[in-house]
C-alpha positions in Angstrom: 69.1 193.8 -20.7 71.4 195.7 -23.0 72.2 199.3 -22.7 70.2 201.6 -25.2 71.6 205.2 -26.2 70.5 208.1 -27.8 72.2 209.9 -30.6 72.0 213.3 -31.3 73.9 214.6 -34.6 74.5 218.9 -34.5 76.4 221.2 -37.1 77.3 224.5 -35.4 75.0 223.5 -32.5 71.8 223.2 -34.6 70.2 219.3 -34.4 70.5 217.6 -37.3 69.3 214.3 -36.1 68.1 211.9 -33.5 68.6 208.2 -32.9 66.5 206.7 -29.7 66.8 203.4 -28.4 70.0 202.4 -30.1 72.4 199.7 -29.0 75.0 200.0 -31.3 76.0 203.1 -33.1 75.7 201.5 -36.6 72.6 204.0 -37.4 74.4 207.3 -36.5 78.2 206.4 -38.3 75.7 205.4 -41.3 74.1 208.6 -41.3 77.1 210.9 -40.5 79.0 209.3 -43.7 75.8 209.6 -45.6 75.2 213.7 -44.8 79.0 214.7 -45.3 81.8 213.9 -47.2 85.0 213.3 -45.4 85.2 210.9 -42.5 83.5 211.7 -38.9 87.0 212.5 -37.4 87.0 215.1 -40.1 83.7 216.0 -40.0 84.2 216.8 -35.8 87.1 218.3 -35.8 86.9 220.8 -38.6 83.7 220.4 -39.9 81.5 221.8 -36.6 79.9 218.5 -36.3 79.1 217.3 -32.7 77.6 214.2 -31.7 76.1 213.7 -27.9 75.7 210.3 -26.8 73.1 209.5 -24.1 73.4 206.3 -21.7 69.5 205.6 -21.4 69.4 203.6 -18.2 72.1 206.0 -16.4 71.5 209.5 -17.8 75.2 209.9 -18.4 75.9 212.0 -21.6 79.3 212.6 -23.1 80.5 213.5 -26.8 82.6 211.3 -29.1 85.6 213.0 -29.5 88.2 212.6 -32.9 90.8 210.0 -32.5 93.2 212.6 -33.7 
């Protein structure tokens, strides 16, 4: 059985959005390019974007960080 995680998409710490049961993060990269204008490395660093991803079968949460 493949991992399933949970997206959730904030601006200034308000939730934007939620993706459950996801096993790729295809749905919440679509969304994040759709809702803003520069890329998400953009969007997290400068933008007040944050996005928490939750490992459904561990609990584990972390949040992606910029590659910059």
């Amino acid at each position: 059985m493949k991992n399933l995680f949970t997206y959730n998409i904030y601006q200034d710490n308000k939730l934007l959005k939620t993706f459950e049961n996801e096993q790729t993060d295809a749905k919440m990269f679509g969304y994040m390019l759709r809702i803003q204008s520069n890329s998400i490395n953009h969007a997290i660093k400068y933008e007040g974007y944050k996005v928490e991803i939750i490992d459904q079968q561990t609990g584990e949460k972390h949040l992606l960080k910029p590659y910059f």
